[in-house]
Every structure is written in C-alpha cells, then in structure tokens.
KEKE-3310 file (N, C-alpha, C; in steps of 0.2 Angstrom, whole numbers, plus 5000, padded with zeros to 4 digits):
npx = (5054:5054:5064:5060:5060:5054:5054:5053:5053:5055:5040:5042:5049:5063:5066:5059:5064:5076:5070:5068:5081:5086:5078:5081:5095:5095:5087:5095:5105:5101:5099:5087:5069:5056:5042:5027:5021:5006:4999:4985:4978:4982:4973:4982:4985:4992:5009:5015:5006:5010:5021:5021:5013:5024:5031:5021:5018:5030:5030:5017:5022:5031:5024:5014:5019:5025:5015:5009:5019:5019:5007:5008:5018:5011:5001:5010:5015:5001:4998:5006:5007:5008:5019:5025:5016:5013:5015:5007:4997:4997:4992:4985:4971:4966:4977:4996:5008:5018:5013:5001:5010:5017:5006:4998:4984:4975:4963:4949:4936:4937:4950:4943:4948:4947:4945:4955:4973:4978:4966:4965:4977:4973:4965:4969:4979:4970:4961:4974:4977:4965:4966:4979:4974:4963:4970:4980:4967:4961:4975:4978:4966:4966:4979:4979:4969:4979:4990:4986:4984:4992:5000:4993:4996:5011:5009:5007:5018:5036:5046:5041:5043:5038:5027:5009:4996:4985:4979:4985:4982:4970:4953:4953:4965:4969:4965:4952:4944:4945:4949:4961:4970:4980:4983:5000:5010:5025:5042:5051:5068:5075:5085:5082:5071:5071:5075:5066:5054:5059:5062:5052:5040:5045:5052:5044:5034:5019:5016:5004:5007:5011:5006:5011:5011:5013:5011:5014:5027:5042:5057:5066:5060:5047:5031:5024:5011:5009:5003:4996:4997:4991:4996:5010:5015:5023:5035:5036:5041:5052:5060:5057:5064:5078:5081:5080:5068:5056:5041:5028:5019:5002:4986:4973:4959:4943:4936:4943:4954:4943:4940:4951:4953:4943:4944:4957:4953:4941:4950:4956:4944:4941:4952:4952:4941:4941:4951:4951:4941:4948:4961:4954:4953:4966:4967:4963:4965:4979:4977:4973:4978:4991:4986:4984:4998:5004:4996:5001:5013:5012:5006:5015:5025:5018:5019:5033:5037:5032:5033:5048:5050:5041:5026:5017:5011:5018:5025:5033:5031:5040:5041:5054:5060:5075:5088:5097:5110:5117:5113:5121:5127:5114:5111:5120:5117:5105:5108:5119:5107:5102:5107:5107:5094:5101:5114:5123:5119:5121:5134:5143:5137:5140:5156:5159:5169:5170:5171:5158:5153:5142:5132:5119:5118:5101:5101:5093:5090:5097:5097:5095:5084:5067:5065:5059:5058:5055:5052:5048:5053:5053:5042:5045:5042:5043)
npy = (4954:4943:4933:4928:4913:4910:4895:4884:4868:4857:4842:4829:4812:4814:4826:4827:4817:4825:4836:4829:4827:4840:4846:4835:4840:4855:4852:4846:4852:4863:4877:4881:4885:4876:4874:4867:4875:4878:4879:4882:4873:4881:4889:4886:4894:4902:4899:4913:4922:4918:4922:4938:4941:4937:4948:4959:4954:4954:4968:4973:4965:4971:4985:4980:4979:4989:4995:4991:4993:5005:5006:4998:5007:5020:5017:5016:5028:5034:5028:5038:5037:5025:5016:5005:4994:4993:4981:4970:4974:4971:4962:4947:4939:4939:4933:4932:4937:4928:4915:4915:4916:4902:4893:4897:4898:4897:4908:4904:4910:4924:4925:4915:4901:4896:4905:4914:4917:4931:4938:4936:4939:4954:4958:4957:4967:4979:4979:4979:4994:5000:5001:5011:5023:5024:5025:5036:5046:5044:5046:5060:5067:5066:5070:5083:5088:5083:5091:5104:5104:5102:5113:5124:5120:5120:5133:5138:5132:5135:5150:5166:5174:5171:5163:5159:5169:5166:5156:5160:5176:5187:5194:5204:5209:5219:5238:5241:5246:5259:5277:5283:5278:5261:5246:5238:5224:5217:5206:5202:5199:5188:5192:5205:5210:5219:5229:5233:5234:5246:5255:5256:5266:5277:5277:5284:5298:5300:5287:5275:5277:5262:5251:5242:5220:5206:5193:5181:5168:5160:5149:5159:5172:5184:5189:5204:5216:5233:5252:5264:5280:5283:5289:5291:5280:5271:5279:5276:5260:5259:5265:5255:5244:5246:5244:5230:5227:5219:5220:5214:5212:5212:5212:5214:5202:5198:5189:5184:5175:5166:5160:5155:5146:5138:5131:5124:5115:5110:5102:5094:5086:5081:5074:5064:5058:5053:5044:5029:5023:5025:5019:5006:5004:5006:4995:4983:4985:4984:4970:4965:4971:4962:4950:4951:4952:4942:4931:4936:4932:4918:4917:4923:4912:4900:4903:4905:4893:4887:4891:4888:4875:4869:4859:4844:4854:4852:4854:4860:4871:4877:4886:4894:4897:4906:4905:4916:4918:4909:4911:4909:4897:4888:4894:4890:4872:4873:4877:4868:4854:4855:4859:4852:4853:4866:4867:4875:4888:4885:4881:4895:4901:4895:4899:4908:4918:4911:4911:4910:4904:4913:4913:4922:4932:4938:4957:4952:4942:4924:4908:4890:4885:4890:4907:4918:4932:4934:4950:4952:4961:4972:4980:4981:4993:4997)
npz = (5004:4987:4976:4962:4952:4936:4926:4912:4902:4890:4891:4890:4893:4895:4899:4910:4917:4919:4927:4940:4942:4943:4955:4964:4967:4969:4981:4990:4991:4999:4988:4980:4984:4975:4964:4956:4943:4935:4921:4912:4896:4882:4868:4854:4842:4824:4820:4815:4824:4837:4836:4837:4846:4855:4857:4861:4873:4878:4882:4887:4900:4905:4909:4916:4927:4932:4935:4946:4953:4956:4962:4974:4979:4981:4990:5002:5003:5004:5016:5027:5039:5046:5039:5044:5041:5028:5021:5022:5018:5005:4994:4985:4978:4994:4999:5005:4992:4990:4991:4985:4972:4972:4972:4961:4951:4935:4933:4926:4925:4923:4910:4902:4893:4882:4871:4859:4862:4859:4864:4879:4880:4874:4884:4899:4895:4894:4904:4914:4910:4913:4926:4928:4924:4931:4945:4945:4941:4955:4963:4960:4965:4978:4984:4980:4990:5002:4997:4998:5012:5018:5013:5021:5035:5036:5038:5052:5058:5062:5064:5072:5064:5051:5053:5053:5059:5064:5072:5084:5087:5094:5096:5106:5105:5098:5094:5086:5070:5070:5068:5069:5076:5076:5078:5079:5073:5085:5082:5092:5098:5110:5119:5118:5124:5135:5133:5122:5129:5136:5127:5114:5116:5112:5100:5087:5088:5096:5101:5109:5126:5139:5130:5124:5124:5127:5117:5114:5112:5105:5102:5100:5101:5105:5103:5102:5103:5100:5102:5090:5083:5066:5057:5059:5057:5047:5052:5063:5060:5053:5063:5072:5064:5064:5076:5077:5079:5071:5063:5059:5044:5046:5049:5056:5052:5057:5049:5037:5045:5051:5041:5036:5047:5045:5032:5036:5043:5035:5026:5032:5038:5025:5019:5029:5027:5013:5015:5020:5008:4999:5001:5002:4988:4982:4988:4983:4969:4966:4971:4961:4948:4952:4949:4939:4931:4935:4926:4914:4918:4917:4902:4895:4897:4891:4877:4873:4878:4867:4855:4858:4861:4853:4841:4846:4859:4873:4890:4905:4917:4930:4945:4955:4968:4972:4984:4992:4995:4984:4972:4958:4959:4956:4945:4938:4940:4935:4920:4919:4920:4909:4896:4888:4879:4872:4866:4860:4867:4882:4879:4879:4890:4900:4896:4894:4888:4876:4859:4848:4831:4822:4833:4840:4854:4861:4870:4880:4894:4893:4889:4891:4895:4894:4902:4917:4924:4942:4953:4967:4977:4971:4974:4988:4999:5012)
capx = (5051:5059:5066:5057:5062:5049:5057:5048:5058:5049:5038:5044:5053:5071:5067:5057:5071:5080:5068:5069:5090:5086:5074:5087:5101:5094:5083:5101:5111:5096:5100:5081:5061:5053:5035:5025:5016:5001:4997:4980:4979:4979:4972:4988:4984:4997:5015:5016:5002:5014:5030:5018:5012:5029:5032:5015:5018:5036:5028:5013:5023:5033:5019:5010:5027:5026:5007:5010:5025:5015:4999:5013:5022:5005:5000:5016:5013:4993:4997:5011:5009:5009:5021:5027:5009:5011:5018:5003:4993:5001:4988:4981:4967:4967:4983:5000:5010:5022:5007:4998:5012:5017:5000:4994:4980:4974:4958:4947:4932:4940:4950:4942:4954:4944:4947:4963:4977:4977:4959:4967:4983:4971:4958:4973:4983:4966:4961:4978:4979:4960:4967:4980:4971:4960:4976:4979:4961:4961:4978:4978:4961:4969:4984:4978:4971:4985:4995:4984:4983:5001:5003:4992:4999:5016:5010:5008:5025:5042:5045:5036:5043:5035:5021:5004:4997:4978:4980:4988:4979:4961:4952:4954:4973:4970:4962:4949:4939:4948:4951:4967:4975:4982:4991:5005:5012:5033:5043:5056:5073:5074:5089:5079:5064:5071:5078:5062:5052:5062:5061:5046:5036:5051:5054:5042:5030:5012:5014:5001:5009:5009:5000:5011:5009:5018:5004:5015:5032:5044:5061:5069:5057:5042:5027:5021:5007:5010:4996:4999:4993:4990:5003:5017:5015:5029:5042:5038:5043:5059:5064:5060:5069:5085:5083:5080:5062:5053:5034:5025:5013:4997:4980:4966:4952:4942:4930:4949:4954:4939:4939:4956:4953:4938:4948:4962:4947:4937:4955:4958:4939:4941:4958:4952:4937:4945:4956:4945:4939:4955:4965:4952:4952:4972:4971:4959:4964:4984:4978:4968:4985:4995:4985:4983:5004:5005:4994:5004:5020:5011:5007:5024:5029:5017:5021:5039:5040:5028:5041:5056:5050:5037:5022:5012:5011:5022:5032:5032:5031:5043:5044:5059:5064:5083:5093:5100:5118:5115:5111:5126:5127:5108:5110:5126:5116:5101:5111:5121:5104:5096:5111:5104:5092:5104:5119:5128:5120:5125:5140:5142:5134:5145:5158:5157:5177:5171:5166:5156:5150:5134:5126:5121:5110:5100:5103:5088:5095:5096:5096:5092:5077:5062:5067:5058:5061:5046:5056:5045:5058:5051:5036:5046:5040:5046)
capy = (4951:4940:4936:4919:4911:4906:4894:4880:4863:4850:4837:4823:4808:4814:4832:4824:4816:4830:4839:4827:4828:4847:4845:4832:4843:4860:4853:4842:4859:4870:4880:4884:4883:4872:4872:4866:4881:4875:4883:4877:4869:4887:4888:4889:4897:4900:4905:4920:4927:4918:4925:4945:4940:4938:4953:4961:4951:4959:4976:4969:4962:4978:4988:4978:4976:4996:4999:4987:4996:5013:5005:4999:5013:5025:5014:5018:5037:5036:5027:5040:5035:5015:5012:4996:4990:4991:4975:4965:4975:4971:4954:4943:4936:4938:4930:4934:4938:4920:4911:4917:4912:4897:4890:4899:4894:4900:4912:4901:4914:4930:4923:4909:4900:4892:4911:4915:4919:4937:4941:4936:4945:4962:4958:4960:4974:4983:4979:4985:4999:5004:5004:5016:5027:5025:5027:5042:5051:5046:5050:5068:5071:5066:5073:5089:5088:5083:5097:5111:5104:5105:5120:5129:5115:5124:5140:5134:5129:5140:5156:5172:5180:5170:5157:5161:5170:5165:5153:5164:5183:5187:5201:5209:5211:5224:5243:5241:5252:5269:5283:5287:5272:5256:5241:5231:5215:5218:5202:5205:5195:5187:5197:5212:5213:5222:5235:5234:5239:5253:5261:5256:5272:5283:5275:5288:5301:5298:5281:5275:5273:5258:5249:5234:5217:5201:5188:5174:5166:5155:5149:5164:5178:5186:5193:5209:5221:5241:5254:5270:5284:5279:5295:5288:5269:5271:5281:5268:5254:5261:5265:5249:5238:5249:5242:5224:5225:5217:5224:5208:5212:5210:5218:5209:5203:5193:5184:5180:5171:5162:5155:5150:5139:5132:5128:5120:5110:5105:5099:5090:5082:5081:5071:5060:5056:5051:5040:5025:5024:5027:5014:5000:5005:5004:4987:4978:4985:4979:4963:4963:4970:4958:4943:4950:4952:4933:4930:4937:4930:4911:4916:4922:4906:4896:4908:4903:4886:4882:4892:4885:4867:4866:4857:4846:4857:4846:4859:4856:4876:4879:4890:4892:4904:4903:4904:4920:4913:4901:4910:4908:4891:4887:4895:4883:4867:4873:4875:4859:4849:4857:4861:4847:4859:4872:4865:4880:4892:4883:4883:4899:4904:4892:4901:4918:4918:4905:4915:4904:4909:4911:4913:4929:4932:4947:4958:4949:4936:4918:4903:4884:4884:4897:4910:4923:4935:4939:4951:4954:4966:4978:4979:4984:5000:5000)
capz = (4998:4983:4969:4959:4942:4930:4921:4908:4899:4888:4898:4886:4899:4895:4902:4917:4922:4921:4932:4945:4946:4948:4961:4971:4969:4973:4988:4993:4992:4998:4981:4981:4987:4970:4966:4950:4941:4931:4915:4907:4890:4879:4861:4850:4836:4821:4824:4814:4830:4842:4837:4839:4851:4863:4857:4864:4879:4885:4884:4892:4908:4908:4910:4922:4934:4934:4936:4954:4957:4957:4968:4979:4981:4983:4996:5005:5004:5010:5024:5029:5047:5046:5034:5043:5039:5020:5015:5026:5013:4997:4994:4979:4980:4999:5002:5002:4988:4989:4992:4979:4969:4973:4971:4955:4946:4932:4934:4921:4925:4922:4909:4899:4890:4875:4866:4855:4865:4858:4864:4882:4880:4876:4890:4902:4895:4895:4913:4918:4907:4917:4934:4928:4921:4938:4949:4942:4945:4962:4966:4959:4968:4984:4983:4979:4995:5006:4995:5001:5018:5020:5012:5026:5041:5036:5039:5057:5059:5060:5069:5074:5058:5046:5052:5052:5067:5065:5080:5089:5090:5096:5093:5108:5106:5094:5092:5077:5066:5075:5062:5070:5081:5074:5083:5075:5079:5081:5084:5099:5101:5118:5122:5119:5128:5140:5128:5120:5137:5140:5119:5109:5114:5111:5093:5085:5090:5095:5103:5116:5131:5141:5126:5123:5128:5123:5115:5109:5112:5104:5107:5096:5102:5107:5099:5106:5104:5100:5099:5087:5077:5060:5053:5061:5055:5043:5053:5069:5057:5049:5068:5075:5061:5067:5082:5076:5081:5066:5062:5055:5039:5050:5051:5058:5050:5059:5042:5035:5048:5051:5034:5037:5051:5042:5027:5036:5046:5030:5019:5037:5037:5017:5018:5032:5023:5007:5016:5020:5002:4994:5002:5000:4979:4981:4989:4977:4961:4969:4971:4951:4945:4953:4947:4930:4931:4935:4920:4908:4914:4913:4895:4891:4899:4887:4870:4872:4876:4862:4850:4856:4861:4848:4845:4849:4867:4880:4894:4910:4921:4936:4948:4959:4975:4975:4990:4989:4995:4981:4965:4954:4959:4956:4938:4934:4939:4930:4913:4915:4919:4905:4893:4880:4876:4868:4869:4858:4872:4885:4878:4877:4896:4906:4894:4890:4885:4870:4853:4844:4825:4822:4841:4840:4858:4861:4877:4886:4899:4886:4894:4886:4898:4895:4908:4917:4932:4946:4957:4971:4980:4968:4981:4995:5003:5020)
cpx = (5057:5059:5063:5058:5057:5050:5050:5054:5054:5048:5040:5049:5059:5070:5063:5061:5076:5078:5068:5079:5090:5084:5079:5091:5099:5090:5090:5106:5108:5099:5093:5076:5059:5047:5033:5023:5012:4999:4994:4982:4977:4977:4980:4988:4990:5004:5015:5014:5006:5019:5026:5017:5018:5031:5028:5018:5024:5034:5022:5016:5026:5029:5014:5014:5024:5020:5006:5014:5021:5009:5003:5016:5016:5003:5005:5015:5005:4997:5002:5014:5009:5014:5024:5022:5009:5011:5011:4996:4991:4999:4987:4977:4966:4974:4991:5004:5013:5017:5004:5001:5014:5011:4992:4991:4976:4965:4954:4940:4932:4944:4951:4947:4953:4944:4955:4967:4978:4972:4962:4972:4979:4967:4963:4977:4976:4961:4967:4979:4971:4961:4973:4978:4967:4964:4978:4974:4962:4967:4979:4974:4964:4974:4987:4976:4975:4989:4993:4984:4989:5003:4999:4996:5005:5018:5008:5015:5033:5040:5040:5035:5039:5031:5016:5002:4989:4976:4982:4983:4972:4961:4952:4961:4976:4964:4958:4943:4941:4949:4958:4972:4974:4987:4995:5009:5020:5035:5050:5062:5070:5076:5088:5074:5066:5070:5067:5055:5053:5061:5056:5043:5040:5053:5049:5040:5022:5010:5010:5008:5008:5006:5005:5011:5012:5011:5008:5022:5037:5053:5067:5068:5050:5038:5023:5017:5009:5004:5000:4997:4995:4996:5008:5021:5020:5036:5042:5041:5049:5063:5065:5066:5076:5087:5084:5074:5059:5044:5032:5019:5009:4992:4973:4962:4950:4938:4936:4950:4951:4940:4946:4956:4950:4941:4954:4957:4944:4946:4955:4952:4941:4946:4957:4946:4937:4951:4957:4945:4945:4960:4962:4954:4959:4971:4966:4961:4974:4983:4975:4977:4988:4993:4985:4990:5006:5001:4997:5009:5019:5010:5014:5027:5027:5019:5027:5042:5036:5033:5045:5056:5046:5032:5021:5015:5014:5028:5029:5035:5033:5042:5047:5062:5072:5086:5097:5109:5119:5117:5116:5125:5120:5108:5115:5122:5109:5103:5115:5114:5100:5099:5109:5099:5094:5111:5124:5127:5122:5131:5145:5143:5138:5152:5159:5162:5174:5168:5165:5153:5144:5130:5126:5113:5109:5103:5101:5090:5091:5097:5094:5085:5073:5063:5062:5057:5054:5051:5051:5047:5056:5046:5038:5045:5042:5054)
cpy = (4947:4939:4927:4919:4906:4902:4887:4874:4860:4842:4829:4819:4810:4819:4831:4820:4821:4836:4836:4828:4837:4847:4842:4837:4849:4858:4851:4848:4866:4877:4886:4879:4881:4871:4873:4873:4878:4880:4878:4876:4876:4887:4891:4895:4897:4903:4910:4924:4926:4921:4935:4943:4938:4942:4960:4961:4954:4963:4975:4968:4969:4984:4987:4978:4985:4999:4996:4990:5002:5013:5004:5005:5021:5023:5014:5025:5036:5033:5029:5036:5029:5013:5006:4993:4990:4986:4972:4967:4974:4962:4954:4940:4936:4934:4934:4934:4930:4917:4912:4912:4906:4891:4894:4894:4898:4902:4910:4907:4919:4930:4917:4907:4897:4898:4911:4919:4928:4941:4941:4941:4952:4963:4961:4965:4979:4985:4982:4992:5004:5008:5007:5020:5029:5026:5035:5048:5050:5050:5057:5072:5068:5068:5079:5092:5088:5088:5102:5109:5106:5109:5124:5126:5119:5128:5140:5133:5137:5145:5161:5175:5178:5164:5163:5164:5169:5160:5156:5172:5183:5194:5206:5213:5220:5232:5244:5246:5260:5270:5285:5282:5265:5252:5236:5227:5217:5210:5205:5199:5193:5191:5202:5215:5218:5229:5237:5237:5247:5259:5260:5262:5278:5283:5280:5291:5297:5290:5280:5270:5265:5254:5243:5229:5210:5196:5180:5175:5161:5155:5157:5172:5180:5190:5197:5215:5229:5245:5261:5273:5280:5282:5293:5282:5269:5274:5275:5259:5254:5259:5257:5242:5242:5247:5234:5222:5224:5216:5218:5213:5211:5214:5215:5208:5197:5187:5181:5176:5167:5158:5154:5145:5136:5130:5124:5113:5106:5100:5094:5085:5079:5073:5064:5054:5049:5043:5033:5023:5021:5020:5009:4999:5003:4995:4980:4979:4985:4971:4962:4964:4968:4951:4943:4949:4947:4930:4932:4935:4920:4911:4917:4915:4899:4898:4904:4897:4882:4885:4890:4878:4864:4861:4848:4849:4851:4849:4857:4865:4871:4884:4891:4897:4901:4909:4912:4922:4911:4902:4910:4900:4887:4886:4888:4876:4866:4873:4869:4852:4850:4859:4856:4852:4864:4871:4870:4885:4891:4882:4890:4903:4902:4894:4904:4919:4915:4913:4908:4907:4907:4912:4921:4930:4940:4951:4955:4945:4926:4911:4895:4882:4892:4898:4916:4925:4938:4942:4955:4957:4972:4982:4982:4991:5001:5002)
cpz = (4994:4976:4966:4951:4940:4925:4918:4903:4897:4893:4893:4895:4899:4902:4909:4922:4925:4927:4940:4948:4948:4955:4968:4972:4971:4980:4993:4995:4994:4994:4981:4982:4978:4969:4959:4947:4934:4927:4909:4899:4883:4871:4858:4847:4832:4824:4823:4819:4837:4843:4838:4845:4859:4863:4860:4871:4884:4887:4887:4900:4911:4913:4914:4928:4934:4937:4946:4959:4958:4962:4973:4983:4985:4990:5001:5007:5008:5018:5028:5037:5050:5040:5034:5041:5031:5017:5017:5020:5007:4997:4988:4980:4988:5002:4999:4996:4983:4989:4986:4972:4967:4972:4966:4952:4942:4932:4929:4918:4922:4914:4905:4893:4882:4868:4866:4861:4864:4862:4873:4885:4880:4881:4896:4901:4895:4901:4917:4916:4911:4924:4933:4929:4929:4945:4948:4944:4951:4967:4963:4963:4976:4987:4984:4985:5001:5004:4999:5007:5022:5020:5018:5032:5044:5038:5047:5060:5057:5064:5069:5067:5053:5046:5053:5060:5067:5070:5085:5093:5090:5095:5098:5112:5101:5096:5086:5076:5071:5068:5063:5072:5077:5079:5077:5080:5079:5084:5087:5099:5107:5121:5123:5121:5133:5136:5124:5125:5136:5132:5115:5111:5115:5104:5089:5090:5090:5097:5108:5122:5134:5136:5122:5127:5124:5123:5113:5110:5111:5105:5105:5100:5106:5104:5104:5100:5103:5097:5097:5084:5070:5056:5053:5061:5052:5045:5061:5066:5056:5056:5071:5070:5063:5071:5081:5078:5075:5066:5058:5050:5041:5050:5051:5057:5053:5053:5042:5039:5051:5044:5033:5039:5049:5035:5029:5041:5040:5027:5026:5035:5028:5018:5023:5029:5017:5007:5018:5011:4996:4997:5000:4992:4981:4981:4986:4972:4962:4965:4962:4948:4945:4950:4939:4927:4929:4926:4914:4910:4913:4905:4890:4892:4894:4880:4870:4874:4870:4855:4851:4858:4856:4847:4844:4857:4872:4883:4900:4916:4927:4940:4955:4962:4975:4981:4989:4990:4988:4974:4959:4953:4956:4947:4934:4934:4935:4921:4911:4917:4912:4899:4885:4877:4871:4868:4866:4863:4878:4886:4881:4884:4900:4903:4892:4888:4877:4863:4848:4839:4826:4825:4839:4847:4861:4868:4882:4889:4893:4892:4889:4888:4895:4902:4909:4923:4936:4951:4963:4976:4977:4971:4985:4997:5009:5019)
residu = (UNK:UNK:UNK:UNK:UNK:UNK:UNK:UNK:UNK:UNK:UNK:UNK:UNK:UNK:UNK:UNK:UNK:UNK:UNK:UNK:UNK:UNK:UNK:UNK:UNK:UNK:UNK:UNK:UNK:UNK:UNK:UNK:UNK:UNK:UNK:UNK:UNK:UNK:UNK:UNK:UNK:UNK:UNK:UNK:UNK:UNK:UNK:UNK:UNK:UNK:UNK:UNK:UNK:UNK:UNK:UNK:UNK:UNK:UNK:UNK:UNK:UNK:UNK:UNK:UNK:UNK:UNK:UNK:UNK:UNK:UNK:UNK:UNK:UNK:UNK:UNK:UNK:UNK:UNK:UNK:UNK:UNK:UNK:UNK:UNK:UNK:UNK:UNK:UNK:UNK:UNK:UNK:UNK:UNK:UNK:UNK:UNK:UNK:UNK:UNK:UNK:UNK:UNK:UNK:UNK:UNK:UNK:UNK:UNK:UNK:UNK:UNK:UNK:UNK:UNK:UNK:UNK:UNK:UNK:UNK:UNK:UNK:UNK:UNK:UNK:UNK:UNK:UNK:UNK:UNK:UNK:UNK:UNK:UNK:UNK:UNK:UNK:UNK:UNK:UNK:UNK:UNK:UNK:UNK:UNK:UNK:UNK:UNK:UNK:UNK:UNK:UNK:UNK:UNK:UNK:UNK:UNK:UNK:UNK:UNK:UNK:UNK:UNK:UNK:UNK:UNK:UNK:UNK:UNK:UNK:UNK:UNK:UNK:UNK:UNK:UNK:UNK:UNK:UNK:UNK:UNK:UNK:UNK:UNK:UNK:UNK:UNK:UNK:UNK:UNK:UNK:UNK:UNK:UNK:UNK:UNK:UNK:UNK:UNK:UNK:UNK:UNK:UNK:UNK:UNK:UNK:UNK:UNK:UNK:UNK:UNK:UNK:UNK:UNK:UNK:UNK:UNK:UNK:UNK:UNK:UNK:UNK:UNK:UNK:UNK:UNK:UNK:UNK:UNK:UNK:UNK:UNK:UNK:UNK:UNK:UNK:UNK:UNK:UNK:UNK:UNK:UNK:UNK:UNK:UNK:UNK:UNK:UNK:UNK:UNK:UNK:UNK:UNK:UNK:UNK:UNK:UNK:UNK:UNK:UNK:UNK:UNK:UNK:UNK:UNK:UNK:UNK:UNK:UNK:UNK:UNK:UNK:UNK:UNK:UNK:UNK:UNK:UNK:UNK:UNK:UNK:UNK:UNK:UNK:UNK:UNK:UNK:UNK:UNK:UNK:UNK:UNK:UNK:UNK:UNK:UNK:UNK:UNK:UNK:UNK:UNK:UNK:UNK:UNK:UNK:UNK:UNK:UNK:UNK:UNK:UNK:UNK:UNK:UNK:UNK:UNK:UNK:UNK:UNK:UNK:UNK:UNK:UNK:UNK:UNK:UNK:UNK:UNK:UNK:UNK:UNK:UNK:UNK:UNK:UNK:UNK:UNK:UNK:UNK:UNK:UNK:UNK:UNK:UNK:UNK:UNK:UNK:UNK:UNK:UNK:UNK:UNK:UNK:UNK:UNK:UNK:UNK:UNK:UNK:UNK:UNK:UNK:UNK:UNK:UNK:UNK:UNK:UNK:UNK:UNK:UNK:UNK:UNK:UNK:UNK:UNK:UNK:UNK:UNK:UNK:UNK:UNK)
# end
C-alpha cells in the first residue's frame, strides 16, 4: 500500500504556474505520481463555523482512519486461512483503494452539497459512527463463537494427560453400571509398558486379571484400560502414581460425550455459517467507511484552504504519491515552489536552526501549502 499527500494552493494564475513547475519537476525527477482531486463548489457559510468546524473535522478523520483500520484488520482475522487474499478485498466503490483515489469524485447523492457544510460533516461522523457500533455487534457475536470453538478444538490437541478423550474411548472399553467393578483410563510412558504388563494387577488387591488393553497412543505414551473393585480405587491409584502410571480423571458417560461432539459440530456449523454473511458486511461497510474517510479529508481540504486562502473560493486540490526514495526531496521542491505563500514558514521549514519571533507553529505537520496525510500502509494486513 501507500502513502499520498493531499495538498491544496490558490488557483489564481501565479499559483497555476506554480503548479505546473511542480508538475515538471517532480514528473522530470520522478519525485512523485500527480493527479487533480476535484472538490465540488461547498456552501461556505461564516467563518466563526468554519474555524469549528476544522476542529470537528480533525477528530472526525481520526476517527474514520481507525474505524477502517479496525474493519481492515477484522477482515484479516475472519479470513484466518487466506490472509494473502485480504488486501484484493480492501475496495471502494468496487475498485481499488488507489483507484478510488486518484479519480475521486465527490458522492453528490449521498452527500448533497447544496446543505451547510456542518450538516455534511455530521451526516458522515454519524454513518461512521453506525458502522462502529455495527462492527462491534457482529464481531462479538462471532467471536464468541470462534472462542468457544477453540476452546473445545484445544481439548482435542496435546497429550494423553490432558486432551479430551471423547474421540477417543467407546463404550465397550469400559465395565458400566456394576455395583463392584470400575475401569480407569492410566496413561503409560513408552519406556514402561513393559514394566506396566508385568505390575498393574499386583499394584493393589482385587484387580481383574488380564483386563487391560491399550486404546490410544501418542508420541509420549499409551492409554490403557484397567478393570477393578471399586474398594481399592484409591489404593490402586496412590500405587500407580509411584510407579509413574498416571490415572486420568475419567468415568464414562455416554449423554456427556455425545453433547460434546454435538456442540463441537454445531460451533463448527455455527462459525461456518456466519462466515459468508459476516465477511460480505465487512466488505461493504470497508468500502462506506473508506469513502466516507475520503470525504472528510476533501472537506478538511476545502475548510482550510478557504481559511488560509480566503474568499472568494479559488484553490486548486492535489493529490500526490511520492516516490518513496524521493520524499524529502519532494517536500523541499514543494516548499520552494510554494514558499510565497508563507514565506516566514517556509522560512522556518527549510530552516529549523532559524528562530524567528512571532512564528509560533503547532505540533501538526505546517507547511505553506494546505497539507494532509492519506497513509494507506495503515491497511496492510498481510
């Protein structure tokens, strides 16, 4: 992905000049890719709403940049098992991201422009402020899903000692409903089957002869079978852990284990279900929050060249991919083609040694040009 500068200059003939010596010099120095950005003709209104109103607007784009980055990012988690396929999904309007931008046009439908610029500003902090809120529900209710699937999947996984064994034993590995005889599950080293052979029905009294049987094997051990009075359950246990023979907590019910497999089958069905559904939502209310994004930084783009150019309305939107070799370079020829503009902060920027009285500029990145950052690296999920 990349990084694009939204910049804006007054369209008066000096500053048109000026736009074409940039133009030559960064295509001549591939510096950077150049392309107009059109920003319809917006109801002004007074300043006092315009100077609110940029202040709106910062926390506005913030907010929109994070809510994309959050759909992005979920869209990377669902599709655990494509995640090189994310980015092809990450659209606008059906097109890619660059695309998108490089050939913005302002959504006249969506937001008609013949209403005050504030009514605009709140129509889109409240469309993205919906698909928060709708990100949220759905990721929790899917989530929760996937949590619980996991958490059983895991029981599945890992040794003899402590995964689940409801895949593994059947009913007719055990002795049930007896009044007297019980089978326990023990889990056997490798190195000690034999040892195990030769002493398990000598480990207490009262064990049934001949009555184990290895059911299950992994790379550690072996789980076997023992059949026994029920009296002696607790001195057969003592003895076997002496030995290193380890007695799993186990006692067969078949209901239980039925209602496990079927709950690990439904979260399965559930999760798949969901998962159709849930991706298209991501990748519509992507592309909404990504154009509603773009729409607030065209307005920041109009708000502040009509504050610092002043009116009547006459600016002239850029926006410009630079070269990522470049960008130092890029920024020096954009401040000396554009330095008449502000020529104490250009001062200032092409030397930051100079103390000049007076300047006092905020932390936000200052420039003679209206500046502002689309960093579409923000996106990256793979």
């Amino acid at each position: 992905m990349s990084e694009f500068w939204l910049i804006s200059a007054p369209g008066d003939k000096t500053n048109l000049q000026a736009w074409e010596r940039m133009n030559t010099v960064t295509l001549k120095s591939n510096l950077s890719s150049n392309s107009k950005f059109h920003i319809p003709d917006l109801k002004v209104g007074t300043l006092d709403a315009l100077v609110g109103l940029s202040d709106e607007l910062g926390k506005l784009d913030s907010f929109a940049e994070s809510v994309i980055k959050k759909i992005a990012q979920y869209i990377g988690e669902v599709m655990e098992d494509s995640k090189d396929k994310v980015q092809e999904n990450l659209l606008a309007n059906g097109v890619d991201l660059i695309s998108y931008l490089t050939r913005f046009e302002w959504d006249m439908a969506k937001y008609p422009i013949k209403q005050p610029l504030k009514n605009i500003s709140d129509a889109l902090a409240k469309q993205v402020t919906q698909i928060e809120t709708d990100l949220k529900t759905r990721s929790a209710a899917y989530n929760n899903i996937k949590g619980n699937l996991q958490s059983l999947e895991k029981k599945t996984v890992g040794n003899l000692l402590t995964r689940t064994l409801a895949d593994i034993v059947h009913k007719e590995d055990f002795v049930l409903n007896s009044e007297y005889l019980i089978t326990l599950l023990v889990v056997v080293p490798k190195s000690s089957y034999v040892q195990w052979q030769k002493t398990y029905e000598s480990l207490s009294d009262m064990v049934v002869p001949r009555s184990t049987k290895m059911i299950a094997e992994d790379a550690e051990g072996g789980l076997f079978t023992v059949t026994l009075f029920r009296k002696v359950m607790d001195d057969f246990k003592a003895k076997a852990r002496e030995n290193r023979f380890m007695v799993r907590e186990f006692y067969f019910d078949e209901k239980e284990l039925k209602c496990e497999k079927e709950e690990l089958m439904k979260l399965a069905s559930d999760k798949k279900q969901q998962y159709g559904p849930l991706l298209r939502w991501l990748k519509v209310n992507f592309s909404e929050a990504f154009v509603a994004w773009i729409h607030v930084k065209a307005l920041r783009v109009f708000v502040e060249s009509v504050l610092r150019y002043g009116l009547p309305v006459n600016f002239q939107a850029m926006l410009l991919q630079p070269n990522r070799k470049s960008v130092k370079r890029l920024r020096d020829v954009l401040n000396v083609v554009f330095k008449h503009l502000d020529e104490v902060a250009a001062a200032s920027i092409m030397d930051p040694g100079m103390d000049i009285p007076g300047l006092q500029l905020s932390n936000q990145e200052y420039y003679p040009y209206v500046y502002f950052k689309i960093d579409l690296s923000l996106l990256d999920c793979s």
